[in-house]
C-alpha positions as CSV (number, residue, x, y, z in Angstrom):
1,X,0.0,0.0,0.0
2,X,2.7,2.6,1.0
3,X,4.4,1.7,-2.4
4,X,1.3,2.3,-4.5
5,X,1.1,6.2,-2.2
6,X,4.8,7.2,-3.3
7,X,4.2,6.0,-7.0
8,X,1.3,7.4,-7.5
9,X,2.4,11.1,-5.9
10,X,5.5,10.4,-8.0
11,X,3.3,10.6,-11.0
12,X,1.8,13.4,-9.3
13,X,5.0,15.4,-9.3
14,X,5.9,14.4,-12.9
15,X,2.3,15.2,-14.1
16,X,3.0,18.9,-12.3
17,X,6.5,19.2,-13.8
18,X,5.2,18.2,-17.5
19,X,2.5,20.7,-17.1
20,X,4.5,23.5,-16.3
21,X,7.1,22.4,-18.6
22,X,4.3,22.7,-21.7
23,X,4.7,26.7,-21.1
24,X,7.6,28.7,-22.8
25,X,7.7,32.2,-21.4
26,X,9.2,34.8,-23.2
27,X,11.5,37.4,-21.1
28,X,9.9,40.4,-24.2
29,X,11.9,44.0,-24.3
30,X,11.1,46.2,-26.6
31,X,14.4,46.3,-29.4
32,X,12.8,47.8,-32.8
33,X,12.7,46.5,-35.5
34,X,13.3,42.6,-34.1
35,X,10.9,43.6,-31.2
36,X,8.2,45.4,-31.2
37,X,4.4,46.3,-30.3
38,X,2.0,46.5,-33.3
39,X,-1.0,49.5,-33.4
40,X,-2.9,47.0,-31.3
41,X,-0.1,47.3,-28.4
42,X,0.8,43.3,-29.1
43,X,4.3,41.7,-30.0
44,X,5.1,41.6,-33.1
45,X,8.7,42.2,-35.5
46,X,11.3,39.4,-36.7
47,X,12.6,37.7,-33.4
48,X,9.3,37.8,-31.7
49,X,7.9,35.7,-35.1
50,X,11.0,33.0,-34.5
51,X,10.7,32.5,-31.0
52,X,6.8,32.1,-31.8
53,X,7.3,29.3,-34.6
54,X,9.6,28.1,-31.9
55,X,7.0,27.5,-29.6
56,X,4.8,26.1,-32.1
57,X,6.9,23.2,-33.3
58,X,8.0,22.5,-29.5
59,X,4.3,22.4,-29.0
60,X,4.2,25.1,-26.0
61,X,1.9,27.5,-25.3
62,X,4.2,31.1,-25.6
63,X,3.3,33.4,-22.7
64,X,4.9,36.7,-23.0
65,X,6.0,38.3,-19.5
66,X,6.9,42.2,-20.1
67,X,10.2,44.0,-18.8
68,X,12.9,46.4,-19.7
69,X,15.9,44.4,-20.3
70,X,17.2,44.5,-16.9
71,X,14.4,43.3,-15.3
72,X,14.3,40.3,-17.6
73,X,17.6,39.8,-17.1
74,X,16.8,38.9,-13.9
75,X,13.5,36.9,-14.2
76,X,15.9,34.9,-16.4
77,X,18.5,34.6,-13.6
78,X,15.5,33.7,-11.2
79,X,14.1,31.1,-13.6
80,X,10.8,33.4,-13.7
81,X,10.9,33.3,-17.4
82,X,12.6,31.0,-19.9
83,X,13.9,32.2,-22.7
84,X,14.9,35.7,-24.2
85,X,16.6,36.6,-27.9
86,X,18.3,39.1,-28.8
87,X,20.9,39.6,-25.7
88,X,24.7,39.4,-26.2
89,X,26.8,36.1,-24.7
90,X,28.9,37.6,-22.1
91,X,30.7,35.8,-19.2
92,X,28.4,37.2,-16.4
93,X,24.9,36.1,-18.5
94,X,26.4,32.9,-19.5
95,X,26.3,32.3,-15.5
96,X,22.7,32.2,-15.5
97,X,21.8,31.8,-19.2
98,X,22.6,29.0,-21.7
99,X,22.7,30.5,-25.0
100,X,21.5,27.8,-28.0
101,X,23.2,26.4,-30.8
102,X,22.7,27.3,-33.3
103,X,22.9,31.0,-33.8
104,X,19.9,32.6,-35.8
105,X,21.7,35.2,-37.2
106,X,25.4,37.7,-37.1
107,X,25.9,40.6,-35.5
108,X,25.6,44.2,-36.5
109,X,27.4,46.9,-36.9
110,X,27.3,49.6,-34.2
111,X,26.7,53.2,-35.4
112,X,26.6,56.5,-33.8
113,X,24.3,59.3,-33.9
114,X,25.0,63.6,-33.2
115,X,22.7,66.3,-32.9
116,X,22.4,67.9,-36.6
117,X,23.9,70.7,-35.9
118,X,26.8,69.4,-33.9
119,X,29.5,70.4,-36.0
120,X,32.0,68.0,-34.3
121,X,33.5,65.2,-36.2
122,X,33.5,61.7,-34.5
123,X,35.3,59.8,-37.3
124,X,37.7,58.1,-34.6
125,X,37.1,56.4,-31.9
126,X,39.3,58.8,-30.1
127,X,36.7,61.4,-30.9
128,X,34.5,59.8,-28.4
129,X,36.8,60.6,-25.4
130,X,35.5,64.1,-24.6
131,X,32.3,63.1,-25.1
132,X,28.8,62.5,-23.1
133,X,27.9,59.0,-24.7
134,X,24.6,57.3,-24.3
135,X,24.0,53.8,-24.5
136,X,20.9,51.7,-22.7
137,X,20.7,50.5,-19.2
138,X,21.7,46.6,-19.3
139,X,23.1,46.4,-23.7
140,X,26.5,45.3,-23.9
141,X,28.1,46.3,-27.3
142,X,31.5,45.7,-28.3
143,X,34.6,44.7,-25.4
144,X,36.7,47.5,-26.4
145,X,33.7,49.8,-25.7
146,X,31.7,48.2,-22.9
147,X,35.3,48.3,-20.6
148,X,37.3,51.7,-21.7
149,X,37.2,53.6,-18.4
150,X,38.3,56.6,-20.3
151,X,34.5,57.0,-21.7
152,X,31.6,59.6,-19.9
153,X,28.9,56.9,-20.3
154,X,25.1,58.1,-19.7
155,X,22.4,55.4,-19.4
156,X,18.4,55.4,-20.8
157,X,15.8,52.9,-20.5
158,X,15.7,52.0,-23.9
159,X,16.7,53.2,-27.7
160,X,14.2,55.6,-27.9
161,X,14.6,57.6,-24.9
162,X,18.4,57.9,-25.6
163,X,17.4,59.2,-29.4
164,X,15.5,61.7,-27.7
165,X,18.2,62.7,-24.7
166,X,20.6,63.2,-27.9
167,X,18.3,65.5,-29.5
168,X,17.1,67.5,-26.1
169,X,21.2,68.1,-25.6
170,X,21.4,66.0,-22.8
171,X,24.2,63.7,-24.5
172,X,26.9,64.3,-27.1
173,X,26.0,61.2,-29.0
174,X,24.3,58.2,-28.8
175,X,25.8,54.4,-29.9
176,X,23.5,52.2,-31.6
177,X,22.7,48.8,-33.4
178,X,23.2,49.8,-36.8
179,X,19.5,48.5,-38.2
180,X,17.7,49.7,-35.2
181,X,19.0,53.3,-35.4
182,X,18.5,53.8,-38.9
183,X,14.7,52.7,-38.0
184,X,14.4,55.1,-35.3
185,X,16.5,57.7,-36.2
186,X,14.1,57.8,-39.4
187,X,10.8,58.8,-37.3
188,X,9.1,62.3,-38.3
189,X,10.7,63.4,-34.1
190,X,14.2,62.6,-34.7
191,X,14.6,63.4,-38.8
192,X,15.2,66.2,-38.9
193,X,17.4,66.8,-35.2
194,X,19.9,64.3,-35.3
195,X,22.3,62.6,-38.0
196,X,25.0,60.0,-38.3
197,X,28.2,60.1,-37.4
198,X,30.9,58.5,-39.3
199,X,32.2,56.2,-36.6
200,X,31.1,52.5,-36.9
201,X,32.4,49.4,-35.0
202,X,32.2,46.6,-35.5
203,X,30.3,43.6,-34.1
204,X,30.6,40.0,-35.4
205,X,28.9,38.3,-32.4
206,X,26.2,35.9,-33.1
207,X,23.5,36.1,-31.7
208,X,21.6,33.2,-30.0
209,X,18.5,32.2,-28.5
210,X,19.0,31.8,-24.6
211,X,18.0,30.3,-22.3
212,X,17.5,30.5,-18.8
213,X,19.6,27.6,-16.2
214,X,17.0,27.5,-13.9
215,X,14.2,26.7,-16.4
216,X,11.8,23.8,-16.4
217,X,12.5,23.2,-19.7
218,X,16.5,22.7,-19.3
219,X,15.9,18.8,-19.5
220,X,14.5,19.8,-23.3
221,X,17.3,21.9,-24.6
222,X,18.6,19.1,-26.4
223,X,15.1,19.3,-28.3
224,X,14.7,22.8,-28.7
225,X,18.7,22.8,-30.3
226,X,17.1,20.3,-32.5
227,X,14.4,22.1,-33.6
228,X,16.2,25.4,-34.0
229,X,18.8,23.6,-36.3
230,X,15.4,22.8,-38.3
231,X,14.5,26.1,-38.7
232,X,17.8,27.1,-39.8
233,X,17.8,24.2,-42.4
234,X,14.5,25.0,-43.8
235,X,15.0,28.4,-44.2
236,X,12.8,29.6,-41.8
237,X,15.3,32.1,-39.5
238,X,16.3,33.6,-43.0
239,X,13.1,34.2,-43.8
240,X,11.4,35.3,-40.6
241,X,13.9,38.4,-40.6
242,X,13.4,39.1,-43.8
243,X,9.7,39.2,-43.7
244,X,6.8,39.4,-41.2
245,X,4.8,36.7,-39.6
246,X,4.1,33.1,-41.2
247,X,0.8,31.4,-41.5
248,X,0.4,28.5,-39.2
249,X,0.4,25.3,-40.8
């Protein structure tokens, strides 16, 4: 009888696990293009359409958990939430997250934006030295950057609110994700009030998926490698960055 109690709680327990298990939740900051909310305030862009077809053929229902990036940073580190895309492999994340094979796509170049009528030159990275730089709270960006003591660094929430601390004055000039500064330095409120500079550097990461240690689904990476490498082969990461959302099939 006492055996027949402990096996059938130890289903129990497994039942529980494998129902929590059958739920991906998605760590989701904002990072336009890749990430973004549609006119109806709901996720849409590129990576938010992988990590969806992701969820599809793992057969998990996606549950998106909002937060600035460092507060999903740490629902990642607290196994809150599973997985996130779009963060940079560094030694501290990789602590806490286990970043997927293989990547989805190659880094970006890093640009920099002035004030349009800033009639300083920032050609070198020298140039930056004098400088009032602003970056976002939590991004890393390139090693030589992210650890030069030398640099005045000044922190926003997000991309948006340092393009518009760059055109109040408040900062000198503002480093960006090549693609995603183009986008936003192309709205009708920053047109016209700031311009690039003609600094870039250079940034070859890849970028992967990742995912958090403390997850219930770390026993299923194997699986979800498996089914990204899938993806990869069929086309389907090309073509979800190229394009916008795929039917269901």
């Amino acid at each position: 009888m006492k055996k027949l109690i402990a096996l059938l709680l130890l289903c129990l327990v497994c039942e529980t696990a494998l129902a929590e298990a059958r739920e991906l939740v998605f760590a989701y900051n904002v990072f336009e293009p890749w990430k973004r909310l549609d006119a109806q305030g709901q996720p849409a862009g590129p990576y938010t359409e992988i990590v969806r077809e992701l969820a599809r053929r793992l057969d998990l229902r996606l549950r998106f958990l909002h937060c600035p990036l460092s507060r999903c940073l740490a629902r990642m580190q607290q196994g809150r939430a599973d997985l996130m895309i779009g963060v940079r492999q560094t030694a501290e994340r990789s602590q806490y997250l286990d970043f997927l094979e293989p990547p989805f796509a190659n880094g970006d170049r890093l640009a920099f934006y002035q004030r349009r009528g800033d009639p300083r030159v920032i050609a070198r990275y020298e140039d930056l030295l004098p400088l009032k730089v602003g970056v976002s709270e939590g991004v890393s960006y390139a090693a030589r950057f992210d650890h030069d003591a030398r640099l005045r660094r000044d922190a926003s929430p997000g991309m948006e609110s340092g393009f518009r601390k760059l055109a109040e004055g408040r900062v000198d000039v503002l480093i960006v994700n090549e693609s995603q500064g183009a986008a936003l330095a192309a709205r009708p409120e920053f047109a016209a009030r700031v311009k690039r500079a003609a600094l870039t550097l250079d940034d070859h990461h890849p970028n992967r998926l990742a995912l958090a240690r403390q997850s219930p689904l770390q026993p299923q990476k194997a699986r979800i490698e498996q089914t990204l490498r899938g993806m990869q082969a069929d086309g389907t990461l090309a073509r979800l960055q190229q394009a916008g959302p795929i039917k269901p099939r």
